[in-house]
C-alpha positions in Angstrom: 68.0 92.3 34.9 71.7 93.2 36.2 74.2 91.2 34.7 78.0 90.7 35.9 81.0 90.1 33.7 83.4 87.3 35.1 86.8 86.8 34.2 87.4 83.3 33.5 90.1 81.2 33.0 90.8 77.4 31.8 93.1 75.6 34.3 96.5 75.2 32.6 96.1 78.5 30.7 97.0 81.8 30.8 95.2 84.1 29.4 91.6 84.4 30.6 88.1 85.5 29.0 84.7 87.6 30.1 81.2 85.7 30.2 78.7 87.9 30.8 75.6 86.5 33.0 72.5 87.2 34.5 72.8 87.8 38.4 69.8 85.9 39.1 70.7 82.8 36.6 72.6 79.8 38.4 75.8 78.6 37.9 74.3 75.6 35.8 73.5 78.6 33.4 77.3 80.1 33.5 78.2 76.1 32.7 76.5 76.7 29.6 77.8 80.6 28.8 81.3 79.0 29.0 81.3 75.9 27.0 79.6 78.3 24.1 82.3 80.7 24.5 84.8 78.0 23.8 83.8 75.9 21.4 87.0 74.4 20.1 88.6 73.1 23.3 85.2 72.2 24.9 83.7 70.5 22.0 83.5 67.4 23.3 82.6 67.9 26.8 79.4 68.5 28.4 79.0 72.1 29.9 77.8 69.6 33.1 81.0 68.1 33.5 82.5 71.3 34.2 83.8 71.9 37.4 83.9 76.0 38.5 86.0 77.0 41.2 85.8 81.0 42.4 88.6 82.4 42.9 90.7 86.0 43.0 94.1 85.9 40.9 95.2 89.3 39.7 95.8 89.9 36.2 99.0 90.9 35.1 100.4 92.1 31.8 100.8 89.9 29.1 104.5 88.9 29.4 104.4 88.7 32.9 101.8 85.8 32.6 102.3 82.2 33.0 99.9 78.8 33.1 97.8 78.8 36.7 96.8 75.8 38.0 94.1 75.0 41.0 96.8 73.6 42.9 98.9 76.8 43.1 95.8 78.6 43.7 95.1 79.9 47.7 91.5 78.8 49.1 89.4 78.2 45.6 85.7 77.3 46.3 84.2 74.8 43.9 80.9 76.3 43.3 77.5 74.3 43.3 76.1 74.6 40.2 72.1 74.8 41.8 73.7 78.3 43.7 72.7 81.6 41.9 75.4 84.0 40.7 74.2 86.8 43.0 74.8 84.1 45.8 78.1 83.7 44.7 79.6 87.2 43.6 78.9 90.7 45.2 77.7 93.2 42.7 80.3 94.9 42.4 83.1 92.5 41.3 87.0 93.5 41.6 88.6 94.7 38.5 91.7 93.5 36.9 91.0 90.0 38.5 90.1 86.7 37.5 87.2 85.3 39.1 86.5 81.7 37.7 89.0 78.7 37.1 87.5 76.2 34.6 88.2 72.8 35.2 87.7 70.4 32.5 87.2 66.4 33.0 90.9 64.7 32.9 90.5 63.7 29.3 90.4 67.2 27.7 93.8 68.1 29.7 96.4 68.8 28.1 99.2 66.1 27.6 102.1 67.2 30.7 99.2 69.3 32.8 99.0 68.5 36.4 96.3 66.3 36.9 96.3 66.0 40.2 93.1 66.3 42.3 92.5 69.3 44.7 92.7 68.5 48.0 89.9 70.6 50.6 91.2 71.2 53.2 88.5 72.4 55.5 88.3 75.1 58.4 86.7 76.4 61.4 85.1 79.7 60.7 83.9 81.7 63.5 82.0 84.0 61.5 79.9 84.4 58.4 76.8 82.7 56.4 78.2 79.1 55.8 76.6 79.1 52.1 76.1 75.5 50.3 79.3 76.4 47.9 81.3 77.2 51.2 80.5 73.6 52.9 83.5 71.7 51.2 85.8 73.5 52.8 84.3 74.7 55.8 83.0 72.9 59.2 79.3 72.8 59.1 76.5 71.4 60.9 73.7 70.8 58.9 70.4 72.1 60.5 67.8 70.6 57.8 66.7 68.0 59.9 65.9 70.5 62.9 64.0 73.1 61.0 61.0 71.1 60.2 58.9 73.6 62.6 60.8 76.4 60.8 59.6 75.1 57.6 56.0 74.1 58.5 56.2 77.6 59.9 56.9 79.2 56.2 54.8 76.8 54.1 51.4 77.8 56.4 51.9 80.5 55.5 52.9 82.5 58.4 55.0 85.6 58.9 58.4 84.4 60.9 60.9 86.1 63.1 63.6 84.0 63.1 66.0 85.2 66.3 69.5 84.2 68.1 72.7 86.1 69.1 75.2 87.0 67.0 77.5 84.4 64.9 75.2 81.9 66.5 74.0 80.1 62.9 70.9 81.7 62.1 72.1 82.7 58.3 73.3 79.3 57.9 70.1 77.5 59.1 68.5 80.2 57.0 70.5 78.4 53.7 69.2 75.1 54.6 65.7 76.0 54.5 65.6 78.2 52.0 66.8 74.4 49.7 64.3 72.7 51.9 61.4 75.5 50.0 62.9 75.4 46.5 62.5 72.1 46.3 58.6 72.1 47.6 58.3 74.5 44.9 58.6 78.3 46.4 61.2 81.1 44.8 62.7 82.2 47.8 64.1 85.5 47.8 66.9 86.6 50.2 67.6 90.1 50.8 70.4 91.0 53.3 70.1 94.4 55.5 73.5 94.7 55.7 73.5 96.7 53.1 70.7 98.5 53.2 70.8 101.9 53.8 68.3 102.8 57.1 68.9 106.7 57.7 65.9 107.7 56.2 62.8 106.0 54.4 64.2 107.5 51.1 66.8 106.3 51.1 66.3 103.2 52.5 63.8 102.2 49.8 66.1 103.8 47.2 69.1 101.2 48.1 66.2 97.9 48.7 65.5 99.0 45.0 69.0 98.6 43.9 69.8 95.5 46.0 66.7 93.7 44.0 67.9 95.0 40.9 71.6 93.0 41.7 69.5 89.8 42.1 67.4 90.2 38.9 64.0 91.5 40.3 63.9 95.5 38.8 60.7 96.1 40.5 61.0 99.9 40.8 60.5 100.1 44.5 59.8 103.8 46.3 57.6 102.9 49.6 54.9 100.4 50.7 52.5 100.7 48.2 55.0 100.2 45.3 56.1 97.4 47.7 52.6 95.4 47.8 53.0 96.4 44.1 55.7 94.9 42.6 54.7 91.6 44.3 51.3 91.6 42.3 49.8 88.5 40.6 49.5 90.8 37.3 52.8 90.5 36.9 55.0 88.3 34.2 57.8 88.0 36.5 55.2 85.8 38.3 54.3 83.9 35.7 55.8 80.6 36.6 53.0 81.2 40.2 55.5 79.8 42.4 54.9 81.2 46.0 57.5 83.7 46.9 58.8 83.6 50.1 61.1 86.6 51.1 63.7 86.3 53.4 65.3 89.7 55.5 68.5 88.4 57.1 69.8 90.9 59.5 66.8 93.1 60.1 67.8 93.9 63.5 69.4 96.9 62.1 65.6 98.2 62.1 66.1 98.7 65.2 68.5 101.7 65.4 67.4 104.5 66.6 68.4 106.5 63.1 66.1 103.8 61.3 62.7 105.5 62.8 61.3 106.4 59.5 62.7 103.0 57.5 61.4 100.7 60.2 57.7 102.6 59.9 57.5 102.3 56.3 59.2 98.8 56.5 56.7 97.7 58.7 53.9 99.1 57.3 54.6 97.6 53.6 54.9 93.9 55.5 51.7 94.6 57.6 49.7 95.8 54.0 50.9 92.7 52.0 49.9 90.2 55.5 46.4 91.9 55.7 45.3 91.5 52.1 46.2 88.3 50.6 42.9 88.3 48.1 41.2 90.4 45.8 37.5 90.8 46.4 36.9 88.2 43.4 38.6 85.6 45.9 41.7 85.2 44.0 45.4 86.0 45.4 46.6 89.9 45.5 49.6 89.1 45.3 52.3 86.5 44.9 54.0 87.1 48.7 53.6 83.2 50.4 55.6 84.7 53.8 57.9 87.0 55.1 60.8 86.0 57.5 62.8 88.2 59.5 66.3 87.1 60.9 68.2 88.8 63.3 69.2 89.1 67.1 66.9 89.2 69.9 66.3 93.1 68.9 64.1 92.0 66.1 61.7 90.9 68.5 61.3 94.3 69.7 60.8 96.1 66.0 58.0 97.8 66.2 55.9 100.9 64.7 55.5 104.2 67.2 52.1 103.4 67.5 53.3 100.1 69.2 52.4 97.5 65.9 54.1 94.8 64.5 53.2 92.2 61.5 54.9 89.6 63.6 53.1 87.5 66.0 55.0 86.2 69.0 53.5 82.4 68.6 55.0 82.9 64.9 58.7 83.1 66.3 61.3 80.8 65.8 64.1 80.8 68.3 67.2 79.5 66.8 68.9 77.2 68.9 72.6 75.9 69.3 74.6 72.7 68.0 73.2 70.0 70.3 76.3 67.9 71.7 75.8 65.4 68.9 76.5 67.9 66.4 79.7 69.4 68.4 81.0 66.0 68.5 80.7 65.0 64.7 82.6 68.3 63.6 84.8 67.3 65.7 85.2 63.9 64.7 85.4 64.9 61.0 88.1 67.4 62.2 90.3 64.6 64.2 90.1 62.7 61.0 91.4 64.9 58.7 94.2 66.2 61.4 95.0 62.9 62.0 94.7 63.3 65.7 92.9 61.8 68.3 90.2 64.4 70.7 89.1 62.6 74.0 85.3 62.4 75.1 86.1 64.5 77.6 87.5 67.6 75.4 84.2 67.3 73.4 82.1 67.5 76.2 83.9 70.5 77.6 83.3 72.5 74.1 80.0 72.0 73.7 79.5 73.0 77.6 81.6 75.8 77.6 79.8 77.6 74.1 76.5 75.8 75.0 76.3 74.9 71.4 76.8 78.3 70.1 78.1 78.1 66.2 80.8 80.8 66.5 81.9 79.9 69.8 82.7 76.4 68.7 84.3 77.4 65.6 86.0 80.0 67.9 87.6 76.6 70.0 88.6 74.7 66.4 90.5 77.7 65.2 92.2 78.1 68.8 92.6 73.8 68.5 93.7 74.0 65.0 96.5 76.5 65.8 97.5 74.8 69.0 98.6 71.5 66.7 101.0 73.4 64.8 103.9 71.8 66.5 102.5 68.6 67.7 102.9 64.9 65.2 100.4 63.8 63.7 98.6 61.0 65.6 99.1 63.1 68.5 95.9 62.9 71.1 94.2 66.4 72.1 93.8 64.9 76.3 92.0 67.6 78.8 95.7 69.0 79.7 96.5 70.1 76.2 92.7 71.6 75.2 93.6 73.2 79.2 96.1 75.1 77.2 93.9 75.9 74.8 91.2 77.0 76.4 93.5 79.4 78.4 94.3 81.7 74.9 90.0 81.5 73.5 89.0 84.7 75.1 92.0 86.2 73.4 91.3 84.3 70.0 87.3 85.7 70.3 88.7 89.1 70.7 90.0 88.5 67.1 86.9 88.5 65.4 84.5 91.6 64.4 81.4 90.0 65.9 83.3 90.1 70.0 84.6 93.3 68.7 81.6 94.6 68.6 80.3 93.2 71.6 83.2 95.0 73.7 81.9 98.1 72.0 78.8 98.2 71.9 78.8 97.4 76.3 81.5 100.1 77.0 80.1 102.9 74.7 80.0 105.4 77.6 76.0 105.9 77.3 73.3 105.8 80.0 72.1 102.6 78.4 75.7 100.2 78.1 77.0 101.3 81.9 73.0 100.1 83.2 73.0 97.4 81.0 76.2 96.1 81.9 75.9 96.9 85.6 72.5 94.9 85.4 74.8 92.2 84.3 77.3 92.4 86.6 75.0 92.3 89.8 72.6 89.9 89.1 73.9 87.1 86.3 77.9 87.6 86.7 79.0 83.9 87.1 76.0 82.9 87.9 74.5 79.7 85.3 70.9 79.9 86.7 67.6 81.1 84.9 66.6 84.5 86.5 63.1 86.2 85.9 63.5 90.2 85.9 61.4 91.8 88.2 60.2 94.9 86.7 59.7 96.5 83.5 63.3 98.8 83.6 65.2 95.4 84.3 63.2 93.6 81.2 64.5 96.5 79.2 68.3 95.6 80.3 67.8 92.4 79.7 66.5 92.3 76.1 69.3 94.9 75.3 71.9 91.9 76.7 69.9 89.4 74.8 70.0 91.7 71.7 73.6 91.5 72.1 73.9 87.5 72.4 75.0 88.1 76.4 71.8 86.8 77.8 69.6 84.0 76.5 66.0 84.0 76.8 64.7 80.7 78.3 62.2 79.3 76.0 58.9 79.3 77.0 59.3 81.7 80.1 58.4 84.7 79.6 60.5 87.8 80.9 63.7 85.2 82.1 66.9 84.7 80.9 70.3 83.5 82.0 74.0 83.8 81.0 74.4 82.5 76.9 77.4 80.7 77.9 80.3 80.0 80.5 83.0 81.0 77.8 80.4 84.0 77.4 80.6 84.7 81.1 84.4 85.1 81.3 84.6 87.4 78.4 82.2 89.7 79.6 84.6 89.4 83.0 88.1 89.7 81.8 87.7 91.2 78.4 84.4 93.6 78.8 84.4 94.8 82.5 88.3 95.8 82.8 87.7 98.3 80.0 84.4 99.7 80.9 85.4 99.8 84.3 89.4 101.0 84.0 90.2 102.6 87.3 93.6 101.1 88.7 96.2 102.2 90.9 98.5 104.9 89.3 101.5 103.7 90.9 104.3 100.9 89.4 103.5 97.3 90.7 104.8 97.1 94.4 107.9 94.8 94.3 110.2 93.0 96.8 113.9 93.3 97.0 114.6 90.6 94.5 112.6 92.3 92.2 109.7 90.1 92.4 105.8 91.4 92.4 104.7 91.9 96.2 101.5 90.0 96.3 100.3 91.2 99.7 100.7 95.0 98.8 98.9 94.2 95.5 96.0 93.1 97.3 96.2 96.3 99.9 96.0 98.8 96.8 93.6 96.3 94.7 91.2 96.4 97.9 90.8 100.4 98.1 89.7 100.5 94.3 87.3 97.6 94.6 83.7 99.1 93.6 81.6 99.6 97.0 78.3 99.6 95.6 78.9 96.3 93.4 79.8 94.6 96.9 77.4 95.9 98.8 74.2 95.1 96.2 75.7 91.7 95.8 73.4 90.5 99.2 70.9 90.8 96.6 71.4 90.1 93.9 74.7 87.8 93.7 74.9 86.2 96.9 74.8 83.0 98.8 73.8 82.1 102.5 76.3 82.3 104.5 77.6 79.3 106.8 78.8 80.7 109.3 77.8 83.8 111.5 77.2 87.3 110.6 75.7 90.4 112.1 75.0 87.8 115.4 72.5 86.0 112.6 72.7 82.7 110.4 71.6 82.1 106.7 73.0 85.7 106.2 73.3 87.1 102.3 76.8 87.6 101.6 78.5 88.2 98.2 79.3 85.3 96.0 83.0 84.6 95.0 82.0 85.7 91.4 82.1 89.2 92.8 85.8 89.3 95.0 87.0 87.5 91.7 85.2 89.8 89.2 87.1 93.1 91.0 90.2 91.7 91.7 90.8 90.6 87.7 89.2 93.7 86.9 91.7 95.9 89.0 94.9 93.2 88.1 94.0 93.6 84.3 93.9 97.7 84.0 96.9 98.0 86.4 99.2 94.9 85.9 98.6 93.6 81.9 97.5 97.2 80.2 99.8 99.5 82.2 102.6 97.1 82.5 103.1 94.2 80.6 101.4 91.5 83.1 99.9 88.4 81.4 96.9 87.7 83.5 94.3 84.9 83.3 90.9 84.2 84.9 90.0 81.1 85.4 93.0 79.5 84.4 92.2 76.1 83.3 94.9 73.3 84.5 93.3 69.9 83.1 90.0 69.3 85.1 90.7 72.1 87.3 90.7 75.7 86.8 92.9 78.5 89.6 90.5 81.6 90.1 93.7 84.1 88.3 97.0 83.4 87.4 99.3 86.6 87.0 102.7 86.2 85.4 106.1 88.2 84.7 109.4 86.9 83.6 109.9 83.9 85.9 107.4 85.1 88.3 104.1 82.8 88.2 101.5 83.4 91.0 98.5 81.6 91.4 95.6 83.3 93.5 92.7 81.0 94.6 89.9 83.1 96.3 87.5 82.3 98.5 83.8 83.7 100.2 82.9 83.6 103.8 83.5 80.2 104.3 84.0 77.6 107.4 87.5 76.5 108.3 87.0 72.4 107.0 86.2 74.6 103.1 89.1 77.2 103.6 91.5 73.9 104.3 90.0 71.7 101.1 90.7 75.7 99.1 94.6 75.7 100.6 94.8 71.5 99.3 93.4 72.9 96.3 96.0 75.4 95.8 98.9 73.0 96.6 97.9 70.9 93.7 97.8 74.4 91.4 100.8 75.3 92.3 102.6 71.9 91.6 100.7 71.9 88.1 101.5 75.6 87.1 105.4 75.2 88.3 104.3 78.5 90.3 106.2 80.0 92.5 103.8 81.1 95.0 100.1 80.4 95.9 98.1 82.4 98.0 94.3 81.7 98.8 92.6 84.8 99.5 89.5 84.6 101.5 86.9 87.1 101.6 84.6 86.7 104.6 81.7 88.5 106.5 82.0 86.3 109.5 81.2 88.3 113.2 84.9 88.8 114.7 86.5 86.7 112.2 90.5 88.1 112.1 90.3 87.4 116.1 90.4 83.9 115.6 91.1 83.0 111.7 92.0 79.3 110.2 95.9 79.0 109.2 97.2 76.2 107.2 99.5 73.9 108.1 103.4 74.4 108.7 104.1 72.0 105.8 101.5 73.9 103.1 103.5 77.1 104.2 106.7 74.8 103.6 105.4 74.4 99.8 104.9 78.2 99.0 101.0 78.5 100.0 100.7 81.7 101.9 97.1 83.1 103.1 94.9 86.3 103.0 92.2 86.8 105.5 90.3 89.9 104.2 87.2 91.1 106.2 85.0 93.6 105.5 81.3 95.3 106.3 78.4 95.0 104.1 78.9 98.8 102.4 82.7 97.6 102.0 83.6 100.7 103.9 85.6 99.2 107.0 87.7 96.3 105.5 90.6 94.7 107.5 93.1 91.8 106.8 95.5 89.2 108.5 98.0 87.7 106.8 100.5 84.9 107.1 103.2 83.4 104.8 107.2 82.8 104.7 109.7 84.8 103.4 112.8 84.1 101.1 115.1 83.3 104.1 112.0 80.7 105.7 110.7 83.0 108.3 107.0 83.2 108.9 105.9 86.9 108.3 102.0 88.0 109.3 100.2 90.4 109.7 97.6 90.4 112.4 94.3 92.6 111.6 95.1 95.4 109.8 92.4 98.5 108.5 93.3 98.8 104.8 89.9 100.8 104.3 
């Protein structure tokens, strides 16, 4: 069995000491090591009453060393002392480093040592296994009560795929059953495939070998059969005939195409062990209870190449988001130990902006959090300051490795990213509706997004999905699109005479690079029915206003933020309202509202609209932008009043074929000196 050597140290000392201890023993055990290893100062203490923290302190020579205490110590983790070591410490420990603080009951402290307590302070994390040792200091929903079908699941004895998108909680729920299972009596055993090397089926049974070994289970593992094997009843590692359940957290990454030859062996060991439970005598082959795989959608697709699978589909277990209850009590426990006060309303607007997903709302408590840095305590987090907020969260998810990824793994330039995220872009693109694919090539694209946590397969539909999220949503569109789609005009940002951005010209040059087959398979696949006229019909497809607003923040981002320094926002959230994109410079702040073939009473409610955004932004300009497909439209188009043109808000008629081929604009707004410019149907393409 592998054992680690910790470094330990008794709070108020300095000079620390090894233990040596099993990998697969629990901290309980380590309790014990350490009490034995000092008999003299813990003589009179029980090795129970310890208290272990984990921490990483580098050691430092001898006369450079001085007494450490916990409360000069950055982030320690008390450790539960049911966890196992192997839970707690990687293999492979750093050197030259203490990993253990000892804390002692008060009454063994030295007379004159700080006694105070350690104050948690706890975090939102928007990534990682929330492990029991990690809950005192970390946000956490507890899933226990939710996984009873999970759990019934396991203890029937059936083999589970356990599937959700990325940093969405699966691990975590994984934890809670996994206690649920130890304490009905079954050794559950949890192997991550991070770590596991998938190239080729030598080597990846070579490194599951080793990564047992770190646990404490040398079981001398070469392929399936010495799989089925080392799980035998024979066995005196099996002696205490508690049901093993085996747990494979991220095996997704059987998936890859490199993991051919893993994923058949893989498979093939799982499918031997499900198939033969008994001896011919009757009695039990072997000591394997169940098998659960966790990963992304893509798990759901791991299969042999002769198209088999140990996995039934009536045996999955789709993991599920934080239901609005849940998003509320972090919160809560989060406004309590701020000292703050989050409205109702704020709440609400979390959960139905991440849908519940576990990253995404830790993703909004780390933005929160970082947004209070200035405020008093007592202060009250209303819808106008989370507005704020929620302005700088696609920026704060581009932070972490999980959206990294994302971003990645949808602008690799491969035949399979560009179709999946064109797939995306025509037919779910800002669009919160389930949709049904329609034929085997569009399933495929879909179950790659899914894989990917982009799409979310609706339970019990088969072959529909919709968009995970509406915070999901607008990073695919500012963060994803703009770079796999970079064209952009190649010239400097028009400007005007006082050195201000010329809003009209940017639209001209925005309107040439707009993508012409994305408009013109919009009538469908992301359209509405017109209300007005077009092509001498009614209830006419035209494009949504998810598509104009897609292109245009797609063209503004490459040209105006990457190229030269813009700050431009999507959806730019003012209170209970959000303005379609905000583009700033210096003192320069334009908001743009846009608008889709629309009647005249609609395009005057958009221009009130825009008012009001421009009066909360302290803008200086607003322009509504309407796109329309309306028959003859720029000979007769609706103007606002003479007193919205008084308050800055200037208009964009922009009319255009189906193909986007012919497109033509009228235009009217004030100058500097107060005189009223247009421009009266003018071909731009």
């Amino acid at each position: 069995m592998t054992t680690l050597i910790l470094a330990c140290l008794l709070q108020g000392e300095s000079t620390s000491f090894e233990v040596e201890v099993p990998a697969g023993r629990s901290v309980s055990y380590l309790k014990d090591l350490i009490k034995e290893k000092n008999p003299n100062t813990l003589e009179k203490v029980r090795a129970k009453d310890l208290t272990l923290w984990r921490v990483s302190i580098p050691i430092v020579l001898k006369k450079d060393r001085k007494e450490i205490f916990l409360k000069d110590v950055a982030s320690p983790t008390e450790l539960d002392e049911t966890a196992k070591i192997s839970h707690v410490f990687d293999a492979k420990l750093p050197e030259d480093t203490i990993h253990i603080i000892i804390q002692p009951p008060k009454s063994v402290l030295k007379r004159g040592r700080d006694q105070s307590p350690i104050r948690v302070i706890k975090r939102f994390i928007p990534s990682g296994t929330v492990n029991m040792f990690a809950r005192k200091f970390q946000y956490y929903a507890d899933q226990s009560e939710n996984n009873e079908s999970l759990v019934e699941k396991i203890t029937c004895g059936q083999y589970v795929r356990v599937y959700g998108a990325r940093a969405s909680g699966k691990s975590s729920r994984i934890v809670d059953a996994m206690n649920t299972l130890t304490e009905k009596h079954y050794q559950c055993i949890y192997v991550d495939f991070q770590s596991i090397n998938v190239s080729s089926e030598v080597d990846f049974w070579s490194s599951l070998n080793q990564y047992f070994v770190t646990i404490g289970f040398d079981l001398n593992l070469n392929g399936p059969v010495s799989f089925r094997e080392a799980f035998s009843t024979v066995h005196k590692r099996w002696d205490d005939r508690r049901p093993v359940i085996i747990f494979f957290d991220e095996f997704d990454k059987l998936h890859l195409d490199t993991a051919v030859h893993a994923r058949n062996s893989m498979l093939s060991a799982i499918r031997g062990l499900k198939n033969s439970p008994h001896l011919p005598s009757g009695d039990l082959a072997h000591m394997i209870h169940s098998i659960v795989s966790i990963g992304t959608y893509a798990i759901k697709l791991i299969q042999t190449n002769s198209g088999l699978s140990p996995f039934n589909i009536i045996d999955d277990f789709q993991n599920t988001g934080l239901s609005l209850d849940q998003v509320r009590m972090l919160y809560d426990q989060f406004a309590v130990d701020r000292g703050i006060t989050i409205v109702d309303e704020v709440m609400n607007n979390i959960f139905s902006e991440t849908r519940g997903h576990a990253g995404l709302v830790n993703v909004c408590g780390v933005a929160m959090e970082a947004s209070l840095d200035s405020r008093p305590h007592g202060s009250v987090v209303d819808t106008n300051h989370w507005a704020s907020v929620r302005n700088i969260l696609l920026t704060e998810m581009e932070r972490y490795g999980t959206f990294q990824r994302l971003v990645s793994d949808l602008t690799q330039i491969s035949g399979q990213q560009q179709s999946a995220l064109g797939y995306y872009r025509n037919h779910f693109l800002g669009n919160t509706s389930d949709r049904a694919v329609k034929d085997n090539r569009q399933d495929s694209l879909a179950e790659y997004l899914a894989a990917l946590g982009v799409l979310y397969p609706v339970p019990a539909q088969a072959k529909t999905f919709k968009i995970a999220s509406p915070l999901m949503d607008s990073f695919i569109r500012q963060m994803v699109i703009p770079h796999a789609f970079p064209n952009a005009p190649n010239t400097p940002p028009p400007r005007r005479p006082n050195g201000t951005l010329d809003i009209l010209e940017i639209i001209r040059s925005s309107l040439r690079l707009f993508d012409k087959d994305f408009v013109n398979d919009a009538v469908s696949s992301s359209f509405k029915t017109a209300p007005v006229c077009v092509n001498n019909s009614r209830n006419m497809n035209v494009p949504k206003e998810s598509v104009y607003d897609s292109e245009m923040t797609r063209i503004c981002m490459n040209w105006l933020a990457s190229r030269h320094g813009y700050q431009v926002i999507g959806q730019y959230h003012i209170a209970n309202l959000f303005c379609d994109i905000v583009i700033q410079y210096d003192k320069q702040l334009v908001a743009l509202e846009l608008v889709a073939t629309e009647t005249a009473k609609q395009i005057e409610k958009h221009v009130t609209r825009t008012v009001k955004y421009k009066q909360l932004l302290k803008a200086n300009e607003g322009w509504v932008i309407h796109f329309t497909r309306q028959d003859n439209y720029l000979q007769d188009p609706c103007w606002p009043k003479e007193a919205d043109f008084d308050q800055g808000i200037n208009v964009i008629h922009i009319w255009h074929d189906q193909g986007f081929t012919e497109v033509r604009l009228s235009a009217k707004w004030k100058s500097e000196d107060g005189r009223m410019m247009t421009v009266e149907d003018e071909r731009v393409i």
